[in-house]
C-alpha positions in Angstrom: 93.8 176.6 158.4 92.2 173.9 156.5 94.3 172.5 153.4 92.2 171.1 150.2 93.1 167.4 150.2 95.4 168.1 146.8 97.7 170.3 148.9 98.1 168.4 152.0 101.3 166.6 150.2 102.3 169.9 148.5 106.2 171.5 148.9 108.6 173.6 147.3 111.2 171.7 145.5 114.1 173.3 143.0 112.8 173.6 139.6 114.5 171.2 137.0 114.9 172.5 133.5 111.6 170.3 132.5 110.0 172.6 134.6 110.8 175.9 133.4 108.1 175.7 130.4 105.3 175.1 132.8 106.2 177.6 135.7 106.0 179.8 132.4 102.2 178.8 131.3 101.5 179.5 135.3 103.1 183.0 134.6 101.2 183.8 131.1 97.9 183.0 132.9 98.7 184.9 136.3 100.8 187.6 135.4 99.3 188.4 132.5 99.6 192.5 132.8 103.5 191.9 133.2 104.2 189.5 130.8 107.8 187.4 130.3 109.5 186.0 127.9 110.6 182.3 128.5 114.0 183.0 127.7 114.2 185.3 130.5 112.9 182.0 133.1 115.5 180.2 131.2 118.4 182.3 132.2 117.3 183.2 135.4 117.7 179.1 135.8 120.7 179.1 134.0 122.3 181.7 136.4 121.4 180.5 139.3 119.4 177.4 139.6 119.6 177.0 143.5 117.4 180.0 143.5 114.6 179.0 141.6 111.7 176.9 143.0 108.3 175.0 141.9 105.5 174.4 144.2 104.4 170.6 143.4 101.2 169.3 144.5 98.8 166.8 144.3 97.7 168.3 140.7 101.2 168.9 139.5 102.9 172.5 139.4 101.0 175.3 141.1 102.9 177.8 141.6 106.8 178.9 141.2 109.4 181.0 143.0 112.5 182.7 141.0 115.0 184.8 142.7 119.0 185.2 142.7 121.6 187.7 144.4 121.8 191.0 143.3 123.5 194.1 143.8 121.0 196.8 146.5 120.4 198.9 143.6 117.6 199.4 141.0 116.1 196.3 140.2 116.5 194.3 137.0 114.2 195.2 134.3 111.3 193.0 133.8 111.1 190.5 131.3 114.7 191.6 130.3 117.8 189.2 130.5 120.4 190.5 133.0 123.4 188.6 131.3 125.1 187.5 134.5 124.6 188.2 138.3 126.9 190.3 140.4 129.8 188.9 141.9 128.9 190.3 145.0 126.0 190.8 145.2 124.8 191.9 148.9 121.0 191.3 148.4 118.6 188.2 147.6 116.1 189.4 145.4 113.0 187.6 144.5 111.9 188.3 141.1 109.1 186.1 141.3 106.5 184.3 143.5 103.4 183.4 141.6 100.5 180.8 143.0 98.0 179.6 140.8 94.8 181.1 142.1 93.3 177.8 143.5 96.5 176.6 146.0 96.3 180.4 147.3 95.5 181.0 150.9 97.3 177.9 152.0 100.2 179.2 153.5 102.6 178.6 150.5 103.7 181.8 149.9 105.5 182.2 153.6 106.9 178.5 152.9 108.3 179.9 150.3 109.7 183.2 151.9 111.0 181.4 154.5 112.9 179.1 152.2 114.4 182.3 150.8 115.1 183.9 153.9 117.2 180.8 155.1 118.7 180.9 151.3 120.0 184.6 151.4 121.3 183.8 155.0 123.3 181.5 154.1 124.7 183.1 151.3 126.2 186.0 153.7 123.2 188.5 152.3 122.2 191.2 154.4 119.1 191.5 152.9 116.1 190.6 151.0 114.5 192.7 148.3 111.6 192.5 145.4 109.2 194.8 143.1 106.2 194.6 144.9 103.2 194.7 141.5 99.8 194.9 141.4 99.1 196.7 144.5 100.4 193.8 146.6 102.0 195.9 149.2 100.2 195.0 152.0 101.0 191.1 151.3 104.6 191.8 151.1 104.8 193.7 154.3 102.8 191.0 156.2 106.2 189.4 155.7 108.1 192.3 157.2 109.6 193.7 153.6 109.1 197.5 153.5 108.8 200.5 150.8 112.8 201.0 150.0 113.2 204.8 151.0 115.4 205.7 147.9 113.4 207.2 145.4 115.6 206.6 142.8 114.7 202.6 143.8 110.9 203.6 143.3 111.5 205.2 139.8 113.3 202.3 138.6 110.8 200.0 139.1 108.0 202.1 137.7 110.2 202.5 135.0 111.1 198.9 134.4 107.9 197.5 133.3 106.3 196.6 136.7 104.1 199.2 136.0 103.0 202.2 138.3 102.0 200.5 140.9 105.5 199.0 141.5 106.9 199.3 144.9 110.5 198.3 145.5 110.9 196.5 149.2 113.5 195.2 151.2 113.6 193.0 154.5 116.9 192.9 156.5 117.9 189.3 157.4 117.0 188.5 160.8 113.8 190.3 161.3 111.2 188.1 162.5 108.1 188.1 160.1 104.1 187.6 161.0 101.9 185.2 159.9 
């Protein structure tokens, strides 16, 4: 697959606290039907900075990755602070992975799910999980995650401001995932 010559020198990196504001513009402009507050990016650094990621390329940020250990139950409400992570928590979830529109296709996103999938392993997690939005399904299970069956996960995120659409998902660690 061809890469645009800004992206040839693009990676994921941990985000810094400098980069929290713009990983924020990226969201206000992509994610613009579920909306955060930055105080919510802030915390989610705060709480666990080895979990959040920025995509840096040849024209500066394009994209972000946020995600922390949680407990396999309802996900946390969107664009609400959680106050502190479980202690032990026995799934990775990603709360976010947002592109900007140009740098998509390139192959960042897997980069970046692998990066979590190696994260969460080596944190003891069993498995990954996320509030699929936007009727982005189908992306999610080209990476092997898959409608959680419990209903009462489904409700939770319909009912926590990822809309109607939402779709909780989970991947177990060690499945294999397609490209």
């Amino acid at each position: 697959m061809p890469v645009k010559s800004q992206y040839q020198q693009a990676f994921w990196r941990l985000m810094s606290k400098a980069d929290i504001k713009p990983a924020h513009t990226i969201s206000c402009s992509v994610h613009s039907a579920y909306p955060e507050d930055l105080a919510c990016f802030e915390e989610k650094f705060r709480l666990f900075p080895h979990g959040c990621f920025v995509l840096e390329t040849g024209l500066g940020i394009s994209g972000y990755g946020l995600s922390h250990a949680w407990d396999l139950q309802p996900p946390p409400q969107l664009n609400a602070l959680i106050g502190a992570l479980p202690m032990q928590g026995n799934t990775y979830f990603i709360h976010d992975l947002t592109l900007t529109e140009a740098c998509r296709g390139n192959g960042f996103a897997g980069l970046f799910i692998e990066k979590i999938i190696t994260l969460a392993s080596s944190l003891g997690k069993t498995s990954v999980s996320l509030v699929s939005v936007g009727e982005n399904e189908n992306f999610w299970r080209r990476y092997d995650f898959h409608a959680t069956p419990d209903q009462k996960f489904q409700n939770a995120a319909r009912s926590g401001g990822y809309g109607v659409d939402a779709v909780h998902m989970t991947r177990e660690i060690g499945s294999g995932h397609k490209r």
